[in-house]
PDB file of N, CA, C and O in Angstrom:
ATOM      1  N   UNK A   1       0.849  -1.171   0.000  1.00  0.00           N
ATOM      2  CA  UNK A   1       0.000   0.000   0.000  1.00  0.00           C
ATOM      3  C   UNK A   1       0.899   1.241   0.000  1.00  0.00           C
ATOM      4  O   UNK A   1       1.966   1.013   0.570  1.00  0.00           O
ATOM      5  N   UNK A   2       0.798   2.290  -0.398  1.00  0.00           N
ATOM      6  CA  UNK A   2       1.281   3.824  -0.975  1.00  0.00           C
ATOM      7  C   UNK A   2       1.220   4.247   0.086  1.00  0.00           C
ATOM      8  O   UNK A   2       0.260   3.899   0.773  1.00  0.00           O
ATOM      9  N   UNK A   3       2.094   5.052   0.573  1.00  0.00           N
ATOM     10  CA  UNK A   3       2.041   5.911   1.922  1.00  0.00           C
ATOM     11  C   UNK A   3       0.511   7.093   1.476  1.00  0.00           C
ATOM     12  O   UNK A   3      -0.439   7.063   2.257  1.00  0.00           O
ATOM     13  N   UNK A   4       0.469   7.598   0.810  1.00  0.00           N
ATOM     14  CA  UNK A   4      -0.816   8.329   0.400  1.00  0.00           C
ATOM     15  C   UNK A   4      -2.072   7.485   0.857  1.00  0.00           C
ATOM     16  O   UNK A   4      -2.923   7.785   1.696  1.00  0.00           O
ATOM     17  N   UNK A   5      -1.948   6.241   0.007  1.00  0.00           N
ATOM     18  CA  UNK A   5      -3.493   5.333   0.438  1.00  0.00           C
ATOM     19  C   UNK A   5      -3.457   5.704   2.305  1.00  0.00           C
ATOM     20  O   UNK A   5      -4.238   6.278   3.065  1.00  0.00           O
ATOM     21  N   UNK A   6      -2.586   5.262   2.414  1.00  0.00           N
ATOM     22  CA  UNK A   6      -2.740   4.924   4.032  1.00  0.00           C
ATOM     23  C   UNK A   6      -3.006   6.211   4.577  1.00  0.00           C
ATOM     24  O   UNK A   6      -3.744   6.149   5.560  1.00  0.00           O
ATOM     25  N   UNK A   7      -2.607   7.478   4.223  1.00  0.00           N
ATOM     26  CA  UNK A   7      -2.868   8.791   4.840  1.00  0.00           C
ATOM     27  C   UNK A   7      -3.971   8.772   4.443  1.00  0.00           C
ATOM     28  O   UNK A   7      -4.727   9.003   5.387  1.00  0.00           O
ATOM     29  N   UNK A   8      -4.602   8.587   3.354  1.00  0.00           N
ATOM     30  CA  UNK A   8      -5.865   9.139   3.094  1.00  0.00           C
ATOM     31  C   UNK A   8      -7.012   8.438   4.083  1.00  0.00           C
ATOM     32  O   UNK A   8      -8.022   9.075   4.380  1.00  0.00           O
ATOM     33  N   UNK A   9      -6.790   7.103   4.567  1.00  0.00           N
ATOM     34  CA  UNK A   9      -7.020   5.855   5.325  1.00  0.00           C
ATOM     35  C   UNK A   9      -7.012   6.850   6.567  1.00  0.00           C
ATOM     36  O   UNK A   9      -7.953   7.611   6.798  1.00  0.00           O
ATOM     37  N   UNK A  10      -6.324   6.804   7.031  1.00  0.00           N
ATOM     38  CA  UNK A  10      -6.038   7.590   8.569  1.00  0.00           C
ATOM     39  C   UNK A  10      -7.252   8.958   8.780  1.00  0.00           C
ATOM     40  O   UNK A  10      -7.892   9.261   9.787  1.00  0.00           O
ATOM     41  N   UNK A  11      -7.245   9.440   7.733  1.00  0.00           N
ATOM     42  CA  UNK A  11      -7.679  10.818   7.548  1.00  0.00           C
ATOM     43  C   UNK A  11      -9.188  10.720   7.593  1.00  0.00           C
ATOM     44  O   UNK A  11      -9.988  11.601   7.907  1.00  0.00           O
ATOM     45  N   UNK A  12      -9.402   9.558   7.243  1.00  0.00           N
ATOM     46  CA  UNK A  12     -11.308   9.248   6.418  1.00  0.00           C
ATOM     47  C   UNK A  12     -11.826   8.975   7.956  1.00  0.00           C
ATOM     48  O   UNK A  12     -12.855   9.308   8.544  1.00  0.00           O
ATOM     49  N   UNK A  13     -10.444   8.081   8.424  1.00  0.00           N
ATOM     50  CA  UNK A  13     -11.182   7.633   9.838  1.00  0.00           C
ATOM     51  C   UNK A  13     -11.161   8.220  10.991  1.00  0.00           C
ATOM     52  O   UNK A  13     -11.907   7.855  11.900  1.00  0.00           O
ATOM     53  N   UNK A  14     -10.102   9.447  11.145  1.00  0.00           N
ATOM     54  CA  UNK A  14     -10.244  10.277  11.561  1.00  0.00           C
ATOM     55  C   UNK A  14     -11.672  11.330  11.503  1.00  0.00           C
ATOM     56  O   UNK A  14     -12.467  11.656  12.384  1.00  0.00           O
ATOM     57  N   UNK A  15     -11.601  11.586  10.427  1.00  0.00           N
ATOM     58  CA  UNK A  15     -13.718  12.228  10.277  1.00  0.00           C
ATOM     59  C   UNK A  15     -14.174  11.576  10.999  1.00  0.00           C
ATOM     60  O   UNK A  15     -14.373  12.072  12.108  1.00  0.00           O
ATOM     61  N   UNK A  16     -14.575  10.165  10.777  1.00  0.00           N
ATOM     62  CA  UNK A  16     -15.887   9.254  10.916  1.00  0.00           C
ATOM     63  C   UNK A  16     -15.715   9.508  12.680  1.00  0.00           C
ATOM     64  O   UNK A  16     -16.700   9.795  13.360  1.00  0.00           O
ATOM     65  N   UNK A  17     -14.366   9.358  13.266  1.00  0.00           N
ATOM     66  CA  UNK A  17     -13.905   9.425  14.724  1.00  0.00           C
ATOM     67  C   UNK A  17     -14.770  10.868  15.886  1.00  0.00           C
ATOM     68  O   UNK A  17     -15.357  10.953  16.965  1.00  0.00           O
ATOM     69  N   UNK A  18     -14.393  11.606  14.934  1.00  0.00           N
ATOM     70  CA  UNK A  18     -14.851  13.278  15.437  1.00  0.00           C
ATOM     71  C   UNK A  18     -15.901  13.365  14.891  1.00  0.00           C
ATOM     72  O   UNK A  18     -16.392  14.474  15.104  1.00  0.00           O
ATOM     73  N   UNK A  19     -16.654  12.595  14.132  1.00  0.00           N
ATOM     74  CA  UNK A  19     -18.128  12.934  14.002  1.00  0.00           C
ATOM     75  C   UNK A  19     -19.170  12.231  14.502  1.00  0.00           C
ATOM     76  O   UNK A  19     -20.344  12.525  14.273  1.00  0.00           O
ATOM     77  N   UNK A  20     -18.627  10.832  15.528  1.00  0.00           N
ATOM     78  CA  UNK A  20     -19.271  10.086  16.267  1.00  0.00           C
ATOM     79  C   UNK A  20     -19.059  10.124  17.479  1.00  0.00           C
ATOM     80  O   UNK A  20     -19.788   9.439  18.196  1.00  0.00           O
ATOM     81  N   UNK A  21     -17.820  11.073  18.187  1.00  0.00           N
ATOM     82  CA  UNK A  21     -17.942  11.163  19.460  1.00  0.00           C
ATOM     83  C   UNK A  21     -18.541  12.391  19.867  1.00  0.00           C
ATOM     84  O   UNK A  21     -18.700  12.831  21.006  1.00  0.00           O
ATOM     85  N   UNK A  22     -18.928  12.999  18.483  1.00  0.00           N
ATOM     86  CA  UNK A  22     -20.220  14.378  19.032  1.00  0.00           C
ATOM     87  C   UNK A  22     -21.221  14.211  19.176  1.00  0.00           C
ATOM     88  O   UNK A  22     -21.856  15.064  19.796  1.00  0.00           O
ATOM     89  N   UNK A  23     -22.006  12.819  18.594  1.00  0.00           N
ATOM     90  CA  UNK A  23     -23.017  12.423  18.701  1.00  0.00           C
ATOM     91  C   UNK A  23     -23.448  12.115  19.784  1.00  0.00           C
ATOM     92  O   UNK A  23     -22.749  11.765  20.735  1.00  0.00           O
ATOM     93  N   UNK A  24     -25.253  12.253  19.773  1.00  0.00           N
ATOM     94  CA  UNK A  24     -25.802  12.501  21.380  1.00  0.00           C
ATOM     95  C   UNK A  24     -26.111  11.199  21.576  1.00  0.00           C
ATOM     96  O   UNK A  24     -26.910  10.823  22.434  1.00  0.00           O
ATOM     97  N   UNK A  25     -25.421  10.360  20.699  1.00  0.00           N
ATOM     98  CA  UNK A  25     -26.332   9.035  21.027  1.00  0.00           C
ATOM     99  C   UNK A  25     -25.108   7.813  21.474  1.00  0.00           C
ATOM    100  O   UNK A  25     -24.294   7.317  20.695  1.00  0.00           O
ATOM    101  N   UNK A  26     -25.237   7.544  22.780  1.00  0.00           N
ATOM    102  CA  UNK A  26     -23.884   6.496  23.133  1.00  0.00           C
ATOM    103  C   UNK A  26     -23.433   5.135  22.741  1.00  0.00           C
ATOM    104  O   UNK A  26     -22.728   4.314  23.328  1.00  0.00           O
ATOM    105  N   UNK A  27     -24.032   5.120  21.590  1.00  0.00           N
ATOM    106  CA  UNK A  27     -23.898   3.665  20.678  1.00  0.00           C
ATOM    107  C   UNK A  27     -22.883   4.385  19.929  1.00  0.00           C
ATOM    108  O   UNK A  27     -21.805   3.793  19.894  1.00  0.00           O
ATOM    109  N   UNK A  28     -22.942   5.854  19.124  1.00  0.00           N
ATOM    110  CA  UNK A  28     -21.524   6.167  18.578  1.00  0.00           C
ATOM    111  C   UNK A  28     -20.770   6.810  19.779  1.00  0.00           C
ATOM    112  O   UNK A  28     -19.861   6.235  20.377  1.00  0.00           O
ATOM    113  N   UNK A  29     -21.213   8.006  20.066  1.00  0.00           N
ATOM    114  CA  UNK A  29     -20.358   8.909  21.019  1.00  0.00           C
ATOM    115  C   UNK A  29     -19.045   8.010  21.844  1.00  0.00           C
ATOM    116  O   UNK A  29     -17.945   8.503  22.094  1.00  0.00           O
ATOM    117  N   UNK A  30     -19.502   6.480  22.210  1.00  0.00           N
ATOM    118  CA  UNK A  30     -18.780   5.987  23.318  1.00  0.00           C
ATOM    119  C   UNK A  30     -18.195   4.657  22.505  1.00  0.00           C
ATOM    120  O   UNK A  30     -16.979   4.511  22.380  1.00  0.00           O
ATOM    121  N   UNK A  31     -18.912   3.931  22.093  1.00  0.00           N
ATOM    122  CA  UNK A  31     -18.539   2.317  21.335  1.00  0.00           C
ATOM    123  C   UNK A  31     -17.957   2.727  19.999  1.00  0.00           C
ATOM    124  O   UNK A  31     -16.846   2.258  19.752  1.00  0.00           O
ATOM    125  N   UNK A  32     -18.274   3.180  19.481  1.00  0.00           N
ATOM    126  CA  UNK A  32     -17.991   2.983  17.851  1.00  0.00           C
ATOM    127  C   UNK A  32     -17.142   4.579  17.832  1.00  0.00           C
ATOM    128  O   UNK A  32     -17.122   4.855  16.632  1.00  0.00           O
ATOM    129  N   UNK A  33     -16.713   5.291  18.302  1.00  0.00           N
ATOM    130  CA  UNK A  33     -15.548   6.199  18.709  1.00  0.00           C
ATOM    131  C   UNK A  33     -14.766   6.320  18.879  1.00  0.00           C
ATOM    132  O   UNK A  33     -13.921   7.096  18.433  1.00  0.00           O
ATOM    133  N   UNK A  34     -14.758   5.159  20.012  1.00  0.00           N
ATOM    134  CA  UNK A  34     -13.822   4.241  20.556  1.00  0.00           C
ATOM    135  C   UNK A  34     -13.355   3.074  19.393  1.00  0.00           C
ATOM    136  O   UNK A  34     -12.150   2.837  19.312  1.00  0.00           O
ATOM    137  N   UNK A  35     -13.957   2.610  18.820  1.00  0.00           N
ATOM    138  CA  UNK A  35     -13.112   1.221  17.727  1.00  0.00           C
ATOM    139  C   UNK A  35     -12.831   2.437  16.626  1.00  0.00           C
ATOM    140  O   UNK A  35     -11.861   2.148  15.927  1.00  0.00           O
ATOM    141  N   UNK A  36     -13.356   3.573  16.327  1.00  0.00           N
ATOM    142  CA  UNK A  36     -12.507   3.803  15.482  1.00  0.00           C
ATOM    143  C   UNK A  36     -11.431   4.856  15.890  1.00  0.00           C
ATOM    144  O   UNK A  36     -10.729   5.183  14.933  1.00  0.00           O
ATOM    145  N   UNK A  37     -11.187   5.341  16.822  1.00  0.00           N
ATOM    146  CA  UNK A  37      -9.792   6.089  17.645  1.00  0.00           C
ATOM    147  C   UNK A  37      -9.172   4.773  17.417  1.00  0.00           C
ATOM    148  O   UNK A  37      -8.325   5.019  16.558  1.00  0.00           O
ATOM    149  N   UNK A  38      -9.088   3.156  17.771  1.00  0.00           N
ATOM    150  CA  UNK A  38      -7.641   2.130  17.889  1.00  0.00           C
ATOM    151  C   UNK A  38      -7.900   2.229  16.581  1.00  0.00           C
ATOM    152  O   UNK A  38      -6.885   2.517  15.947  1.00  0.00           O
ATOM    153  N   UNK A  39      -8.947   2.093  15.871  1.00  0.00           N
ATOM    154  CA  UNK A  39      -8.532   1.874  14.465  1.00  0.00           C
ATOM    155  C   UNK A  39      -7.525   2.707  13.697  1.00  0.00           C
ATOM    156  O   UNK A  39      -6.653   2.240  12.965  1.00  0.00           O
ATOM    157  N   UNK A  40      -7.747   4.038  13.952  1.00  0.00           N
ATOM    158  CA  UNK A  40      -7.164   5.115  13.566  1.00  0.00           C
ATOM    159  C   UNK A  40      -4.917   4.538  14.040  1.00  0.00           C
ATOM    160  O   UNK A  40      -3.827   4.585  13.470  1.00  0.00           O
ATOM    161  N   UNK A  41      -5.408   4.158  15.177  1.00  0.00           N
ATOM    162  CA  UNK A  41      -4.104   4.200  16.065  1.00  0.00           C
ATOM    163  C   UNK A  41      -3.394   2.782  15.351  1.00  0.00           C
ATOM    164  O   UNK A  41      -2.191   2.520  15.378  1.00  0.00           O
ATOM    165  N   UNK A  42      -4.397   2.012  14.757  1.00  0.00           N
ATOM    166  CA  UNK A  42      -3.284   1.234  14.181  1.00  0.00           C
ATOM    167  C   UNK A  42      -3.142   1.269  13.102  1.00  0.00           C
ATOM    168  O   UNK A  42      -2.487   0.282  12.765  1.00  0.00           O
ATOM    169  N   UNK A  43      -3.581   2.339  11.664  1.00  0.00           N
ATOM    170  CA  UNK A  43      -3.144   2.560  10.901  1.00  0.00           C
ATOM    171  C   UNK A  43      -2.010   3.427  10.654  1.00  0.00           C
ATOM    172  O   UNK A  43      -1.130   3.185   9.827  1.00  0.00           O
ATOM    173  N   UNK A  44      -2.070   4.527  11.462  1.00  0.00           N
ATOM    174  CA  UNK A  44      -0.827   5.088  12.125  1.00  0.00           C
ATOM    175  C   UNK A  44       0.398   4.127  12.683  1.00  0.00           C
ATOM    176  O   UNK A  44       1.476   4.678  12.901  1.00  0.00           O
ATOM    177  N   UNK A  45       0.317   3.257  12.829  1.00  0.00           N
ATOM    178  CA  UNK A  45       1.382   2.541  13.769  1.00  0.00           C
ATOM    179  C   UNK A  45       2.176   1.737  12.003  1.00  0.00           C
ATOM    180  O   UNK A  45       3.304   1.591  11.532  1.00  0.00           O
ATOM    181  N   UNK A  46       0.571   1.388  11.531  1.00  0.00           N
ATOM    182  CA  UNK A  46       1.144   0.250  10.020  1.00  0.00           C
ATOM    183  C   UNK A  46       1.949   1.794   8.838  1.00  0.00           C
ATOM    184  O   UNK A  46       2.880   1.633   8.048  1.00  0.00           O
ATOM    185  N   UNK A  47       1.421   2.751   9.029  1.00  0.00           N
ATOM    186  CA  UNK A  47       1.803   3.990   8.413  1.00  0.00           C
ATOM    187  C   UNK A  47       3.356   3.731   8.566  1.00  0.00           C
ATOM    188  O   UNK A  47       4.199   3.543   7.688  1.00  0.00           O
ATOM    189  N   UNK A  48       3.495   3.780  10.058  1.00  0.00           N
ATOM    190  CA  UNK A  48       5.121   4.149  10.806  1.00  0.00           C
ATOM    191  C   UNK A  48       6.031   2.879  10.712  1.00  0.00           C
ATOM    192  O   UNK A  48       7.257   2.973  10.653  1.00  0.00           O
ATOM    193  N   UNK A  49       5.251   1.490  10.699  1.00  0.00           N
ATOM    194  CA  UNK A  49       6.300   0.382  10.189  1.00  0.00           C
ATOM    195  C   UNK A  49       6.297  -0.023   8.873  1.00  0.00           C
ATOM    196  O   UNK A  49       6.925  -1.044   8.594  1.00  0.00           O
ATOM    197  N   UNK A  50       5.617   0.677   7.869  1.00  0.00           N
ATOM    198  CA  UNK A  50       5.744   0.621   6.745  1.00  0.00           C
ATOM    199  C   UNK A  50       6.583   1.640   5.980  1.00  0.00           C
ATOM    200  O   UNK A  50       6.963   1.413   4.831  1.00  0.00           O
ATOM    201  N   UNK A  51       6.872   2.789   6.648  1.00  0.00           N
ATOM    202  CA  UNK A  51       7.520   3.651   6.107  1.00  0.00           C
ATOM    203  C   UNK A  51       8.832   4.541   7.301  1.00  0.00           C
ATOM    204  O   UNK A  51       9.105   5.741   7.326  1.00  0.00           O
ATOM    205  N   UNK A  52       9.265   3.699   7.945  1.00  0.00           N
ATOM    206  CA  UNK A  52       9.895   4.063   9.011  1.00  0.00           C
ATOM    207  C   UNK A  52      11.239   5.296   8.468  1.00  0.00           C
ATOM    208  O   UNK A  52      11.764   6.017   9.316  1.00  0.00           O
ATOM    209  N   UNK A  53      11.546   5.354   7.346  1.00  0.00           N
ATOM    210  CA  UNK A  53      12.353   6.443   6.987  1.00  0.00           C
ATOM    211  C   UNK A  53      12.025   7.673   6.722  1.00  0.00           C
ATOM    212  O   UNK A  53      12.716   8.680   6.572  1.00  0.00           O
ATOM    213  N   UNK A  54      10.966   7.503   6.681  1.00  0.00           N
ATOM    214  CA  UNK A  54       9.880   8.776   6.140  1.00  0.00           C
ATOM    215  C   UNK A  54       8.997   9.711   7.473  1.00  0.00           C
ATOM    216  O   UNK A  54       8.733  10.902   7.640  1.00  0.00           O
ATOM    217  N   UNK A  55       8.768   8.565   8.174  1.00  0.00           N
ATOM    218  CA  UNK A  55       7.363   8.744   9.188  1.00  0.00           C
ATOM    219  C   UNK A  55       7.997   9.014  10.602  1.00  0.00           C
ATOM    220  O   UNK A  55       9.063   8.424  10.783  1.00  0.00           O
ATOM    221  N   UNK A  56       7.550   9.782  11.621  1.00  0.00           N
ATOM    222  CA  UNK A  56       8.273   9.941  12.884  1.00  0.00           C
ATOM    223  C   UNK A  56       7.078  10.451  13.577  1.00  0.00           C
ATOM    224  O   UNK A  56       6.303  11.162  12.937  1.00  0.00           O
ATOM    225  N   UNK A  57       6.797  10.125  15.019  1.00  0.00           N
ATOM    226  CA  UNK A  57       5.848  11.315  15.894  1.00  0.00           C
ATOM    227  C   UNK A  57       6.430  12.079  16.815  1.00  0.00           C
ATOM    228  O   UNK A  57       7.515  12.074  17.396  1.00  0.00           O
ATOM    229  N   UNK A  58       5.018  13.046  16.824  1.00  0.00           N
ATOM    230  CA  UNK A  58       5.491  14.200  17.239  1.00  0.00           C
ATOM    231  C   UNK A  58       4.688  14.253  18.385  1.00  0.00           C
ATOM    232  O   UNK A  58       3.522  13.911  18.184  1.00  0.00           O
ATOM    233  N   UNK A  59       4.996  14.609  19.620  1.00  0.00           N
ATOM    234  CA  UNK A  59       3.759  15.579  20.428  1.00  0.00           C
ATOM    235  C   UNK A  59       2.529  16.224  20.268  1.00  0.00           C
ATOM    236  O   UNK A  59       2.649  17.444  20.156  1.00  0.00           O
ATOM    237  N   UNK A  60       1.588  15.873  20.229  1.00  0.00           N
ATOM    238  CA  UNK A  60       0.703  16.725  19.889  1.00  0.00           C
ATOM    239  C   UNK A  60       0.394  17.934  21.082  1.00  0.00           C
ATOM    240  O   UNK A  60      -0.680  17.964  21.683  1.00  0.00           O
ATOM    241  N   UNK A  61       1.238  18.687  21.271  1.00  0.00           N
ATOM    242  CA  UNK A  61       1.007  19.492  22.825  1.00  0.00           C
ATOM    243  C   UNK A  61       0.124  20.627  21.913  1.00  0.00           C
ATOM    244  O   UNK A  61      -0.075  21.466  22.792  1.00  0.00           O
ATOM    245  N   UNK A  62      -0.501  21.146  20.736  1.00  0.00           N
ATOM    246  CA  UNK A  62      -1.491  22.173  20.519  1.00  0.00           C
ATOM    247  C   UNK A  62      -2.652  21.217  21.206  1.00  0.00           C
ATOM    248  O   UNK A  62      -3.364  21.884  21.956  1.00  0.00           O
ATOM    249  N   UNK A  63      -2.900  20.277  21.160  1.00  0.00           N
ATOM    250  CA  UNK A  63      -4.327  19.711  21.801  1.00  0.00           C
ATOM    251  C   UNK A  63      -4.086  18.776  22.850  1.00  0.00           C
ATOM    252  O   UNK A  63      -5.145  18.430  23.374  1.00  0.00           O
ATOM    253  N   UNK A  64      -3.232  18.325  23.268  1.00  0.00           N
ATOM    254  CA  UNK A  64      -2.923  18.032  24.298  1.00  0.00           C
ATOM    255  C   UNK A  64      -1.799  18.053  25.022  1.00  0.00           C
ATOM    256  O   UNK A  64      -1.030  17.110  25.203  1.00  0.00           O
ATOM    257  N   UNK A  65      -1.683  19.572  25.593  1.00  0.00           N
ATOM    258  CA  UNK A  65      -0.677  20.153  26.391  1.00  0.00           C
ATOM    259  C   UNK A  65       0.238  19.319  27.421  1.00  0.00           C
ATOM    260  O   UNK A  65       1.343  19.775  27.714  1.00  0.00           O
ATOM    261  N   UNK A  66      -0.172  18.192  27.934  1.00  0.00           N
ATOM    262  CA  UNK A  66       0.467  16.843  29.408  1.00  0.00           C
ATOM    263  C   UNK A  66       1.514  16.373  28.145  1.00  0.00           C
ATOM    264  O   UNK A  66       2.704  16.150  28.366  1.00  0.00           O
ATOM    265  N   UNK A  67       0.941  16.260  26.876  1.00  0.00           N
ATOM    266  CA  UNK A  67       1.805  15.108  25.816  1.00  0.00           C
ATOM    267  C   UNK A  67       1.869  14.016  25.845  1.00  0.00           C
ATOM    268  O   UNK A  67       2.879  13.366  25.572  1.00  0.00           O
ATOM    269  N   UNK A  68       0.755  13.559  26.197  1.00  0.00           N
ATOM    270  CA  UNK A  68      -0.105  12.476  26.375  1.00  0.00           C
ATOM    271  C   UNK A  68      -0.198  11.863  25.100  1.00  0.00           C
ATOM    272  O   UNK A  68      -0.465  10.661  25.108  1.00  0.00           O
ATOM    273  N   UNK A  69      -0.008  12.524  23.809  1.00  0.00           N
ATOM    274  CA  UNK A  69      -0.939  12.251  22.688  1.00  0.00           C
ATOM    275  C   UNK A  69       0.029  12.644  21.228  1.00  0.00           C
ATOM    276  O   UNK A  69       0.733  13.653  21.172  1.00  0.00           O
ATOM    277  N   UNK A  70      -0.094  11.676  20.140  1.00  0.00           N
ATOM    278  CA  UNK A  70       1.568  12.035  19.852  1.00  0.00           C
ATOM    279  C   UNK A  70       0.191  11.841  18.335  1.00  0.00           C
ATOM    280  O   UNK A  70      -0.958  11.405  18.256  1.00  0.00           O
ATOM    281  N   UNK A  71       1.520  12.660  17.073  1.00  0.00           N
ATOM    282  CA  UNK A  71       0.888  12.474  15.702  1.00  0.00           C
ATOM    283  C   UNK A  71       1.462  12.284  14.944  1.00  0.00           C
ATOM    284  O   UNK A  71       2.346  13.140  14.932  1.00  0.00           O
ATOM    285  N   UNK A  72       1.594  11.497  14.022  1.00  0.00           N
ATOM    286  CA  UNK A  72       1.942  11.061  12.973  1.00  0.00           C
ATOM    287  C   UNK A  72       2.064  11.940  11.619  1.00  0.00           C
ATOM    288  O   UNK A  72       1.153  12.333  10.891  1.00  0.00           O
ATOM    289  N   UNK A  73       3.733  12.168  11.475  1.00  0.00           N
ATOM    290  CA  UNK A  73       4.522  13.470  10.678  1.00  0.00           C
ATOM    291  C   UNK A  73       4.780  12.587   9.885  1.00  0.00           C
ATOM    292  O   UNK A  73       4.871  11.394  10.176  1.00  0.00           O
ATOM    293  N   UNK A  74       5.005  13.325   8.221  1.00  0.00           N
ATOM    294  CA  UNK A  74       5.917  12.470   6.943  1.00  0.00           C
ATOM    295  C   UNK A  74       6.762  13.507   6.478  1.00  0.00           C
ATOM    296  O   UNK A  74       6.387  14.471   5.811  1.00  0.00           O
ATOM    297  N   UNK A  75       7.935  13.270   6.860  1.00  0.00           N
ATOM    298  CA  UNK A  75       9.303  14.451   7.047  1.00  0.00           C
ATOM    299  C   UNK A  75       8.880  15.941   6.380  1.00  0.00           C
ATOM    300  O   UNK A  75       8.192  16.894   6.747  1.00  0.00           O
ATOM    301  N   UNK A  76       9.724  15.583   5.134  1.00  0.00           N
ATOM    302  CA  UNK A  76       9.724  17.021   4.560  1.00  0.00           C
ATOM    303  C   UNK A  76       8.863  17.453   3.194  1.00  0.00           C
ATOM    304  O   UNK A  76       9.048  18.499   2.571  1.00  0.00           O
ATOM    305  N   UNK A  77       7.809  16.348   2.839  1.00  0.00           N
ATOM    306  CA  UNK A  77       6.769  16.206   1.950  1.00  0.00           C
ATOM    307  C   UNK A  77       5.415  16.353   2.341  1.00  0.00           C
ATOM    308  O   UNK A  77       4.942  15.597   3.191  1.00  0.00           O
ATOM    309  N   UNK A  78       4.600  17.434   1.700  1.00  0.00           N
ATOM    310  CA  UNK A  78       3.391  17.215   2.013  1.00  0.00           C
ATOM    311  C   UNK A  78       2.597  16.276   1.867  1.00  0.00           C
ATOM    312  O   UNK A  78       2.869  15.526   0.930  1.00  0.00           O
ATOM    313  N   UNK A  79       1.547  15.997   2.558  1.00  0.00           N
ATOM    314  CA  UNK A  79       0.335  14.666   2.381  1.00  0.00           C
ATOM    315  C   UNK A  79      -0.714  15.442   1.792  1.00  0.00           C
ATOM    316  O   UNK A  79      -1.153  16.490   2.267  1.00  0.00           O
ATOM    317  N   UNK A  80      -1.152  14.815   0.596  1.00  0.00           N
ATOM    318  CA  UNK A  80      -2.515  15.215   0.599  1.00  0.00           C
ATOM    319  C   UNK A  80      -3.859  14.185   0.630  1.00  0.00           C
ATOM    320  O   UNK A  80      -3.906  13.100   0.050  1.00  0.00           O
ATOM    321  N   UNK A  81      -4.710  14.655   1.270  1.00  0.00           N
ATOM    322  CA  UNK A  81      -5.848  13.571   1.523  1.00  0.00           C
ATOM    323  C   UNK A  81      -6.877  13.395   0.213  1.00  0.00           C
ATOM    324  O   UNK A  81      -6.998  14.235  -0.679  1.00  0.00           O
ATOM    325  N   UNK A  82      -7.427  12.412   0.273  1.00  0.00           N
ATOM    326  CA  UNK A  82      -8.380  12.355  -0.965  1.00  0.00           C
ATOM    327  C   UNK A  82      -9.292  13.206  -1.004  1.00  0.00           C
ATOM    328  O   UNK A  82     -10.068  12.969  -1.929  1.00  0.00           O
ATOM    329  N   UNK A  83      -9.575  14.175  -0.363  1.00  0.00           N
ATOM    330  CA  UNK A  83     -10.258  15.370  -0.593  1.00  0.00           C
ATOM    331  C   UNK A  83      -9.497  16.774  -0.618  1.00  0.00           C
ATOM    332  O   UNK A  83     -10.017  17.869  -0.404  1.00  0.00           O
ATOM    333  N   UNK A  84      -8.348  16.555  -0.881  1.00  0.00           N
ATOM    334  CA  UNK A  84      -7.600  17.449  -1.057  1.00  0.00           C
ATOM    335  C   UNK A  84      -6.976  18.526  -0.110  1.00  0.00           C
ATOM    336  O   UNK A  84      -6.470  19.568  -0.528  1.00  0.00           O
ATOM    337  N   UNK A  85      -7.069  18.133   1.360  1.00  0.00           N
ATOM    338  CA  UNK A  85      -6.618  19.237   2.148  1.00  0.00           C
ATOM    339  C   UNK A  85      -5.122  18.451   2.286  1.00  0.00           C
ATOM    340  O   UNK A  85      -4.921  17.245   2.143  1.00  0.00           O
ATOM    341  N   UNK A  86      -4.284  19.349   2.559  1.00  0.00           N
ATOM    342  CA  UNK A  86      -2.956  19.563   2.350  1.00  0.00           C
ATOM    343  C   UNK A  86      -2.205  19.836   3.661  1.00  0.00           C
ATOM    344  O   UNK A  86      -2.161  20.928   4.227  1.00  0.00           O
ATOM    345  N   UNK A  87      -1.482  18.434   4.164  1.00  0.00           N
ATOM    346  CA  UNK A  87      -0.971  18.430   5.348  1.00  0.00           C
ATOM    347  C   UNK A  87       0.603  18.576   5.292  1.00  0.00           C
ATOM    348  O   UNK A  87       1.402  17.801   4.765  1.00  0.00           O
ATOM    349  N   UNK A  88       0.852  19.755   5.960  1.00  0.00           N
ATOM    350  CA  UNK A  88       1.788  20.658   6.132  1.00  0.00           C
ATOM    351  C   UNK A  88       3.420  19.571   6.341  1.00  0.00           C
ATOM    352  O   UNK A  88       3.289  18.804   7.295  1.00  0.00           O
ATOM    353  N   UNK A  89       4.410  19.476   5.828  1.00  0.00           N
ATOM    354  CA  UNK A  89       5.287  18.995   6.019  1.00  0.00           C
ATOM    355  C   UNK A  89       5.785  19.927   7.562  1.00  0.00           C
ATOM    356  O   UNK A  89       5.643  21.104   7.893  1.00  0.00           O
ATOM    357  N   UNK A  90       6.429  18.694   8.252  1.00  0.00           N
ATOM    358  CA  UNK A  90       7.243  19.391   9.918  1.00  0.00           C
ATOM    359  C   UNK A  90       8.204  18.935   9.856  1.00  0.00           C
ATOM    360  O   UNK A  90       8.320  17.815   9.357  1.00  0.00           O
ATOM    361  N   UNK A  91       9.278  19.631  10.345  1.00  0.00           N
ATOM    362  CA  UNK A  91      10.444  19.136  10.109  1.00  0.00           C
ATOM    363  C   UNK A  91      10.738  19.031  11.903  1.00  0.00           C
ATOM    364  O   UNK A  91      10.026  19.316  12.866  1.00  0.00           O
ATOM    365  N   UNK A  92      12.207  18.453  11.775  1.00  0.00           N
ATOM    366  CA  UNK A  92      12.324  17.836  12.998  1.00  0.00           C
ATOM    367  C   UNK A  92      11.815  19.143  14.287  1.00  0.00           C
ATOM    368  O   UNK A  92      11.824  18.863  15.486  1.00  0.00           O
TER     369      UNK A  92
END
């Protein structure tokens, strides 16, 4: 699989993630939020052992300040998602 497929992968399920734990209803908000946050977390992980020269995390301290919570960078190339938003290359 293309490092792109898999970002775009990460990205789709990321939506589906933040648009079911707003929901007022606790069949998504709590269960299905939850399977797709690990889901999310292990495409990120297959992202990072599939492309370990490329891929590194970072802190996420803008949203979670403790650093509790880390994100998944692709060096010095932008990602773009299948809908076209355009994720910022970070360098070390």
């Amino acid at each position: 699989m293309k490092l792109n497929d898999i970002v775009n992968r990460i990205v789709l399920i990321n939506r589906a993630w933040k648009v079911a734990k707003e929901d007022p209803s606790p069949q998504l908000n709590t269960l299905l939020a939850n399977r797709l946050k690990n889901q999310k977390s292990a495409w990120q992980i297959e992202l990072f052992r599939s492309f370990p020269e490329q891929v590194w995390f970072k802190k996420d301290l803008d949203n979670y300040p403790d650093g509790s919570v880390f994100s998944v960078r692709w060096m010095d190339n932008p990602i773009t998602s299948s809908d076209g938003d355009i994720k910022p290359p970070v360098s070390g």
